[in-house]
ZADRENMAR-800495 format. One record per atom (N, C-alpha, C): residue in three letters; x, y, z. Coordinates in steps of 0.1 Angstrom, whole numbers, padded with zeros to 4 digits, always signed. Layout:
<atoms>
ALAXYZ ...
</atoms>
This chain:
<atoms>
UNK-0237-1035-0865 UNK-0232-1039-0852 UNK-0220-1050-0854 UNK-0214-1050-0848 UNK-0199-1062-0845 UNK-0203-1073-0840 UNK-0197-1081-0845 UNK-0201-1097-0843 UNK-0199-1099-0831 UNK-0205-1108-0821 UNK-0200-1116-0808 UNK-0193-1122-0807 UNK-0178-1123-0806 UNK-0171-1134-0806 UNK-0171-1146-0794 UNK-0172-1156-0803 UNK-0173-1169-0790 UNK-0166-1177-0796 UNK-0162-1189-0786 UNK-0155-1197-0787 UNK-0164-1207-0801 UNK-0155-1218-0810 UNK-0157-1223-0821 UNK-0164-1235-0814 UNK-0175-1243-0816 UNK-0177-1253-0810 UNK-0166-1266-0806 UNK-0158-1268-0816 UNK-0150-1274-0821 UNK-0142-1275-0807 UNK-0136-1264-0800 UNK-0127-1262-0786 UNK-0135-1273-0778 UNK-0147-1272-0778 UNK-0158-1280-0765 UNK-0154-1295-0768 UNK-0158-1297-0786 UNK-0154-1308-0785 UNK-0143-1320-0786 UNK-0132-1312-0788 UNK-0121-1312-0787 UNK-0116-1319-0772 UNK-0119-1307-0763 UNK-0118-1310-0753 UNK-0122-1323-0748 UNK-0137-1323-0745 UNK-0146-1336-0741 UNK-0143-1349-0747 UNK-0132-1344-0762 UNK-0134-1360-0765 UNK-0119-1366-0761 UNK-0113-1355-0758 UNK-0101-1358-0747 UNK-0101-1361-0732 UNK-0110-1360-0732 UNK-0113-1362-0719 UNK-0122-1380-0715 UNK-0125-1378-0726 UNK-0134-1392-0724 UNK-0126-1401-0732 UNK-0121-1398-0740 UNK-0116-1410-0748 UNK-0099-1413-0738 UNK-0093-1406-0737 UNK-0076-1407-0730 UNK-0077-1406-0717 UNK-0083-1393-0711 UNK-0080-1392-0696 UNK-0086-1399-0689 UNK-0098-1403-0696 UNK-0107-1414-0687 UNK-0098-1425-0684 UNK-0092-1429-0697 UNK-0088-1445-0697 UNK-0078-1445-0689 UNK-0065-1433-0690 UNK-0056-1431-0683 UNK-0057-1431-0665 UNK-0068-1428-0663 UNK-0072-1426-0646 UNK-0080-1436-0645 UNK-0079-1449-0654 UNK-0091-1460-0651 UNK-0088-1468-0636 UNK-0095-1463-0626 UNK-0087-1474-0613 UNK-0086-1466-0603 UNK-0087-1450-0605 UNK-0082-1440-0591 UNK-0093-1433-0593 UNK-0102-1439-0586 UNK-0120-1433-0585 UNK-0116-1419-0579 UNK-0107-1413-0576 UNK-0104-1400-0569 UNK-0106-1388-0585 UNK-0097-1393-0586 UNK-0091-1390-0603 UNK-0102-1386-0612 UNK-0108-1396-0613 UNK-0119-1403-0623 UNK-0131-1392-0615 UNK-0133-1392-0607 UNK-0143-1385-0604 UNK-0144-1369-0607 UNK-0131-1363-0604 UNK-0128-1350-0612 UNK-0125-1352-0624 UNK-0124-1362-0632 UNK-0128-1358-0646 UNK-0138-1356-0650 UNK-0145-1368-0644 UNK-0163-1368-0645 UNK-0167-1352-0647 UNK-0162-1347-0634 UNK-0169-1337-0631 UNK-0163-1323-0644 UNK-0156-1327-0644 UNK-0147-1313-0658 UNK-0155-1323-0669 UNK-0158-1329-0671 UNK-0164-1334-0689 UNK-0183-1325-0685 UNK-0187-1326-0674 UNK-0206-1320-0670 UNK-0197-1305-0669 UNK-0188-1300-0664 UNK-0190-1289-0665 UNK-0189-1281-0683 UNK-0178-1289-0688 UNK-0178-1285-0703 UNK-0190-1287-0713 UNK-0196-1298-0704 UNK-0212-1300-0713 UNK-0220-1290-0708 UNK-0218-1286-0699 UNK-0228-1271-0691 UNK-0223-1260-0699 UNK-0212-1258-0702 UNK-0201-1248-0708 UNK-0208-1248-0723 UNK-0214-1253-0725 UNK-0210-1259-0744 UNK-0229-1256-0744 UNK-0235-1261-0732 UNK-0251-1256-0735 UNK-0256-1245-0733 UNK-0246-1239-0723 UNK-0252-1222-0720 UNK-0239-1213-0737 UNK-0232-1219-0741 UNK-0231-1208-0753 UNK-0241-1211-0760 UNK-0247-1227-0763 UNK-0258-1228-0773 UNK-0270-1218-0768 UNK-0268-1213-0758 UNK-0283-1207-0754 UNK-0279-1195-0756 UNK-0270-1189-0754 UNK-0263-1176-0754 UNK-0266-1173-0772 UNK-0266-1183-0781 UNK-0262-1180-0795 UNK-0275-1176-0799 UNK-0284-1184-0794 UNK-0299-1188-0793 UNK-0310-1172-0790 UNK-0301-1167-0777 UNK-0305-1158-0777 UNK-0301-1140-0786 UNK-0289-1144-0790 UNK-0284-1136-0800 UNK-0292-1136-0815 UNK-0295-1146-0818 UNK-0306-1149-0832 UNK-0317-1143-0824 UNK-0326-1146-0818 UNK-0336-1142-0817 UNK-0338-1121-0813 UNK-0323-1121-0813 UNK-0322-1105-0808 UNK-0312-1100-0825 UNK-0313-1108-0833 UNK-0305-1105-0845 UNK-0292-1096-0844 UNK-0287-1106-0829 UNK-0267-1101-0833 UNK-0258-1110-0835 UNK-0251-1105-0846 UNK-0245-1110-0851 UNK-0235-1120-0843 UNK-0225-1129-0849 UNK-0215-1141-0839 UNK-0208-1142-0845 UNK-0197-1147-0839 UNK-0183-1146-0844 UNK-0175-1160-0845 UNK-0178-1169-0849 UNK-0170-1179-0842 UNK-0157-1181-0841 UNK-0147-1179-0829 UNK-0137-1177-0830 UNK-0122-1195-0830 UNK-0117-1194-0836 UNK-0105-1204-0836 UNK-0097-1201-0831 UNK-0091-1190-0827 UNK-0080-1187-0818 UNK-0082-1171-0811 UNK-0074-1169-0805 UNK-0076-1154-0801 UNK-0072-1142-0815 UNK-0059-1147-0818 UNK-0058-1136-0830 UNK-0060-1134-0841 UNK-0071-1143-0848 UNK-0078-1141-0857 UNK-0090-1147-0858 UNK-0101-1141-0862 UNK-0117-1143-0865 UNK-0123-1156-0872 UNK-0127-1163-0873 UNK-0129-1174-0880 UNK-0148-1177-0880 UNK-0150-1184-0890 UNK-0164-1187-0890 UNK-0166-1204-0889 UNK-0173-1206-0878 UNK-0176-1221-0879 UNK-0181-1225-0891 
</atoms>
């Protein structure tokens, strides 16, 4: 069977730690702002727990995963 390809964990945390470390501090003061970041850092942690569960359920169904770094080529975490 052919591997799953999913995103590399690495994207997730990439993201989140841009988001917490810069954009937070950048929007520090415009509770408007700040509060849609909030909310984009819980959705990428929701993002980042349903692949762990997705991967979770692929081991226990023994298929294979792909971990991907970009779209046009295949990479292994």
């Amino acid at each position: 069977m052919e591997p799953i390809p999913l995103p590399s964990h690495i994207h997730y945390e990439l993201l989140l730690q841009l988001l917490e470390r810069q954009t937070m501090h950048a929007v520090n003061g415009k509770s408007d702002v700040q509060e849609q970041v909030q909310q984009l850092i819980i959705t990428l942690r929701k993002a980042l727990a349903q692949q762990k569960h997705l991967e979770e359920t692929c081991a226990r169904l023994q298929l294979p995963v792909d971990y991907r770094w970009s779209l046009e080529q295949a990479g292994r975490e």
